[in-house]
C-alpha positions as CSV (number, residue, x, y, z in Angstrom):
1,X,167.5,-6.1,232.6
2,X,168.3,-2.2,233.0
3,X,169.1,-2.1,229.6
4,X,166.1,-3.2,228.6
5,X,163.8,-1.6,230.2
6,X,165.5,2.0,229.5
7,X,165.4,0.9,225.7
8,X,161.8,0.0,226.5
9,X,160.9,3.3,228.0
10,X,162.7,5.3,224.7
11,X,160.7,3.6,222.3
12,X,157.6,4.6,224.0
13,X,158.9,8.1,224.5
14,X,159.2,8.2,220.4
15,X,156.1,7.0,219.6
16,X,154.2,9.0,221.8
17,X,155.9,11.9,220.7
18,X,155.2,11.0,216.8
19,X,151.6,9.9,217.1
20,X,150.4,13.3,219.0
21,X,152.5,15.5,216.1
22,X,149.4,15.2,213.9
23,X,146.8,16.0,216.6
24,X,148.1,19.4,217.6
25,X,146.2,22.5,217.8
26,X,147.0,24.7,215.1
27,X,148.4,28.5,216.3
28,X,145.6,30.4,217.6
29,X,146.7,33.0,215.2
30,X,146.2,30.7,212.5
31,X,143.8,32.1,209.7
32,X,141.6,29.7,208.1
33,X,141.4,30.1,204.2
34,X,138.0,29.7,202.3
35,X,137.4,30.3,199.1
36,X,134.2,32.5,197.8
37,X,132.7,32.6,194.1
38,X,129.8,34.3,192.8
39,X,127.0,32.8,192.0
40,X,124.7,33.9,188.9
41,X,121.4,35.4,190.5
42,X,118.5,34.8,189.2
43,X,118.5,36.9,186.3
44,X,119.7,36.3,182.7
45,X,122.3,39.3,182.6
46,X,123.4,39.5,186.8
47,X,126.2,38.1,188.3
48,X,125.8,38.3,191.9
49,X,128.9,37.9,194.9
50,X,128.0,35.6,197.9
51,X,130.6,35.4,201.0
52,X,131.7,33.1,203.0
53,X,133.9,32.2,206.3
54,X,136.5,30.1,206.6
55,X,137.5,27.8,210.0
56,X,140.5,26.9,210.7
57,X,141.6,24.5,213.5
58,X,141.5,27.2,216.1
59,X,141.0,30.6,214.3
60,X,138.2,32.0,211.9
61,X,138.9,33.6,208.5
62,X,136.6,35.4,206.3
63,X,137.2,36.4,202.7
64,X,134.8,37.8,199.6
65,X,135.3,37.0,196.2
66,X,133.5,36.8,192.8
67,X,134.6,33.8,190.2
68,X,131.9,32.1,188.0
69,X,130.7,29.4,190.0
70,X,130.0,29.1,194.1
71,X,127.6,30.0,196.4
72,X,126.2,33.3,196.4
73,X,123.3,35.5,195.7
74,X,122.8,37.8,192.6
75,X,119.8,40.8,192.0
76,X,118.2,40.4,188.6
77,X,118.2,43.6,186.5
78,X,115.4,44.0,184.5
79,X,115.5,45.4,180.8
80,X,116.2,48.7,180.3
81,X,113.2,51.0,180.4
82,X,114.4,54.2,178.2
83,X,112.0,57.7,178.2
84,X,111.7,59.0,175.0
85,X,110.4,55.5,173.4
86,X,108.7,53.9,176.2
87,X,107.9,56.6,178.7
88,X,106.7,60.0,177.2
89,X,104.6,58.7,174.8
90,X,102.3,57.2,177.5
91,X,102.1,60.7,179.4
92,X,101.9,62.4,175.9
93,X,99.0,60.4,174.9
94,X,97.1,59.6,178.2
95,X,97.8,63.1,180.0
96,X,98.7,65.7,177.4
97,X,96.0,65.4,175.1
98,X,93.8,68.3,173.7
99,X,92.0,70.2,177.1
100,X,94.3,68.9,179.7
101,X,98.2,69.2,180.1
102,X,99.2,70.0,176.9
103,X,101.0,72.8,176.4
104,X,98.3,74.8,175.0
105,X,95.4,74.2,177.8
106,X,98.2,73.4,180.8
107,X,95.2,72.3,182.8
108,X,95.5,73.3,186.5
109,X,99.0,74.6,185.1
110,X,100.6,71.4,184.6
111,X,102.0,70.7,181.3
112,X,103.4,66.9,180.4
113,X,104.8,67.0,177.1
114,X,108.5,66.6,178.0
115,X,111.1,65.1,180.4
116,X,111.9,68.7,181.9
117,X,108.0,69.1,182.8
118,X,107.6,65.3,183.9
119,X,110.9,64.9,185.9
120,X,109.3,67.9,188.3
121,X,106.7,65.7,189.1
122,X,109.1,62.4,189.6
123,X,111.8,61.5,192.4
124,X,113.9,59.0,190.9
125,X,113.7,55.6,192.8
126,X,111.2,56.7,194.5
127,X,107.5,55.8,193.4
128,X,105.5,57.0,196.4
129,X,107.6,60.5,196.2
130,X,106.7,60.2,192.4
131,X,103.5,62.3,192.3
132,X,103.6,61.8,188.8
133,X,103.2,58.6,188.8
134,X,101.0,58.1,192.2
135,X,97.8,59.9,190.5
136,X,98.5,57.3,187.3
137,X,98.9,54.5,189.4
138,X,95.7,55.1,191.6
139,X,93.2,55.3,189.1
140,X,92.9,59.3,190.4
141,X,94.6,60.4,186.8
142,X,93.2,60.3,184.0
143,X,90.2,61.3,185.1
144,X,86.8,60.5,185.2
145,X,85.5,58.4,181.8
146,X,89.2,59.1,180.1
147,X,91.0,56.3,179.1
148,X,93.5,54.7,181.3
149,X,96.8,52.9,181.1
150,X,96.9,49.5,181.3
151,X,98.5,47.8,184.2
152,X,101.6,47.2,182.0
153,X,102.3,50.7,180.9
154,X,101.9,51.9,184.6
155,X,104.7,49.2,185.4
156,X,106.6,50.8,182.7
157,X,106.7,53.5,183.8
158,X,107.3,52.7,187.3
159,X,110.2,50.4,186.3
160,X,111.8,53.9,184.4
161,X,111.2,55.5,187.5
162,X,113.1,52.8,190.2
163,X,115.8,52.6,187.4
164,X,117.1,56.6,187.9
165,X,113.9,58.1,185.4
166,X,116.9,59.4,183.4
167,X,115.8,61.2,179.8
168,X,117.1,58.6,178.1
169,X,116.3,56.8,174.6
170,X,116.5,53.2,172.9
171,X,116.2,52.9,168.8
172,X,112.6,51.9,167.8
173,X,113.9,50.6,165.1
174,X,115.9,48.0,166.9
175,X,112.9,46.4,168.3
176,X,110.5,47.1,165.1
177,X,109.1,44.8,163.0
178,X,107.4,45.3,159.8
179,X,106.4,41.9,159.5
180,X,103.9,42.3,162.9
181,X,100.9,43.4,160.8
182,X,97.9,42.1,162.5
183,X,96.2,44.2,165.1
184,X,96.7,41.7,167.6
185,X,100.3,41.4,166.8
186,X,102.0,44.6,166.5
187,X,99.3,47.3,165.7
188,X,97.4,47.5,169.0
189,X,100.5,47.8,170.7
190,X,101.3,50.7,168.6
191,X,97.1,52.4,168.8
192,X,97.8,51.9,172.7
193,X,101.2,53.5,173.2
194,X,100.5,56.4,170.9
195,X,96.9,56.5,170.2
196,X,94.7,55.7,172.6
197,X,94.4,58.5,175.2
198,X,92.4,60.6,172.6
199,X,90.9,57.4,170.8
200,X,90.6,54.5,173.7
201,X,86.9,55.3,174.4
202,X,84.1,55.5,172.8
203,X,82.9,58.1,171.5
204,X,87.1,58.6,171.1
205,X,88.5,62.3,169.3
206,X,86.9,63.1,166.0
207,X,84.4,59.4,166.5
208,X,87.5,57.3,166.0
209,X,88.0,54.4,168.7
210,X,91.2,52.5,168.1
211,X,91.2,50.7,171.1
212,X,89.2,47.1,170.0
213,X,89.4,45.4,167.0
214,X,85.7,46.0,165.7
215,X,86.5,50.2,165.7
216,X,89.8,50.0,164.9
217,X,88.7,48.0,161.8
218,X,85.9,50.2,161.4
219,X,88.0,53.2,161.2
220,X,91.0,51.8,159.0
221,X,88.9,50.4,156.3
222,X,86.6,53.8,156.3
223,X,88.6,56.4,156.7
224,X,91.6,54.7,155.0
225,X,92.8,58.0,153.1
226,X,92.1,60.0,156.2
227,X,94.2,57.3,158.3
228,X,97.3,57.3,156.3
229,X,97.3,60.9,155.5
230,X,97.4,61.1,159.1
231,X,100.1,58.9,160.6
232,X,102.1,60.5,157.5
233,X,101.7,63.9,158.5
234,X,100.6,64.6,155.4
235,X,96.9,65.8,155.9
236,X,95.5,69.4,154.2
237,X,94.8,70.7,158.2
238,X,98.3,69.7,160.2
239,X,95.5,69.6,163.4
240,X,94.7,66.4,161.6
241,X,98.1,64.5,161.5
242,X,98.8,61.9,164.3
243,X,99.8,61.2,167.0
244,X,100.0,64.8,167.7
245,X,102.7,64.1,170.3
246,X,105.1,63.7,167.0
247,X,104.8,61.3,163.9
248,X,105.9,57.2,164.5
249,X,108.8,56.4,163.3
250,X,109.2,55.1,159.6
251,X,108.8,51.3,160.9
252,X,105.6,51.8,162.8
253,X,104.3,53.9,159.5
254,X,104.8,50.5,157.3
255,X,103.4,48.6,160.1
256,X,100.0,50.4,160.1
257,X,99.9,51.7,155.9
258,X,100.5,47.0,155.5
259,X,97.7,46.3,157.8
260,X,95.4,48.8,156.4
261,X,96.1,48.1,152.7
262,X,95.7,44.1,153.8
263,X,92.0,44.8,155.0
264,X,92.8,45.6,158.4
265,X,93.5,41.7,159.7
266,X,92.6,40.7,163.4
């Protein structure tokens, strides 16, 4: 009966001892593992990194990482805005026109016809530092009955600004397409970059408005020798060739001489 009972007792000793194996604590110095991947933001170019922490039985583990797939959060980079091509046209054509801050009349001594004279006007990433771009962006510049740019070239230009307002350029020619021949695709894009701080109102420089269809028409099927003389710096007075920032490239030239010689189509 002794026997039996100390067998008895052993077997319960055992199992006691196997069965709580599996429910102990792990070492408070235990580091939990977790795995982190980053996650594409929302934006067609950004990969963004997310974090995440790690539990372990009894200890807390946190690690970063970036992989293709996981939970994270990514910033969305918008396209490149470049100066040259995008940014000094619009402060060429809207603020350095003839009697204001061009180089010849440097109205109230300011002068806009390059990144040197801008860039002392502009804080990079900084919009309400950007003086520059405050008097554009509040209506105050250009004045009075000038024309003004539209709400997308003043984002424009903002965007160049939060992105460093580097003097930087893109190829024209990349994005250029001599196929985009109507004014409503293609030409008033190019009258409105280039043109149209001179020519946006009526009664516009020299009584050419290029800033609606009707006048733009008006003036291309008109003055047609007069227009492509122009844009080809090829006119008798040089005073007459346009833009007078610099000629367009060779692409926007085809654009305009195709929708001209095709009767100026809406």
């Amino acid at each position: 009966m002794r026997k039996s009972v100390i067998i008895v007792a052993a077997m319960i000793v055992f199992f006691y001892g196997c069965t709580h194996d599996h429910i102990l604590p792990a070492s408070t110095n235990t580091t939990g593992n977790s795995t982190t991947s980053a996650s594409t933001g929302s934006g067609s170019s950004t990969t963004g990194t997310g974090s995440t922490t790690g539990t372990g039985s009894s200890g807390t583990g946190s690690t970063t990482g970036t992989g293709t797939s996981g939970s994270g959060s990514g910033t969305t980079t918008s396209a490149t805005v470049c100066f040259q091509t995008d940014v000094l046209p619009l402060y060429q054509t809207y603020c350095a026109s003839t009697g204001c801050h061009n180089a010849t009349t440097a109205r109230s001594g300011i002068v806009l016809t390059s990144y040197s004279n801008i860039i002392s006007g502009i804080v990079a990433s900084n919009l309400s530092g950007s003086k520059y771009y405050s008097v554009i962006s509040s209506g105050r510049m250009p004045p009075g009955g000038s024309p003004k740019l539209s709400t997308t070239q003043i984002a424009t230009i903002a965007s160049w600004i939060n992105q460093g307002a580097t003097n930087n350029t893109c190829t024209v020619t990349a994005t250029c397409d001599t196929t985009k021949t109507t004014y409503s695709n293609g030409i008033s894009t190019i009258f409105s970059t280039y043109c149209n701080g001179c020519h946006g109102v009526t009664p516009g420089s020299g009584g050419v408005v290029l800033s609606d269809y009707a006048d733009a028409k008006l003036a291309g099927t008109t003055l047609t020798t007069s227009f492509l003389n122009a844009i080809n710096y090829t006119s008798a007075n040089s005073a007459m060739n346009m833009p007078q920032s610099g000629q367009l490239t060779s692409c926007q030239i085809t654009q305009i001489t195709k929708w001209i010689n095709n009767g100026c189509p809406q």
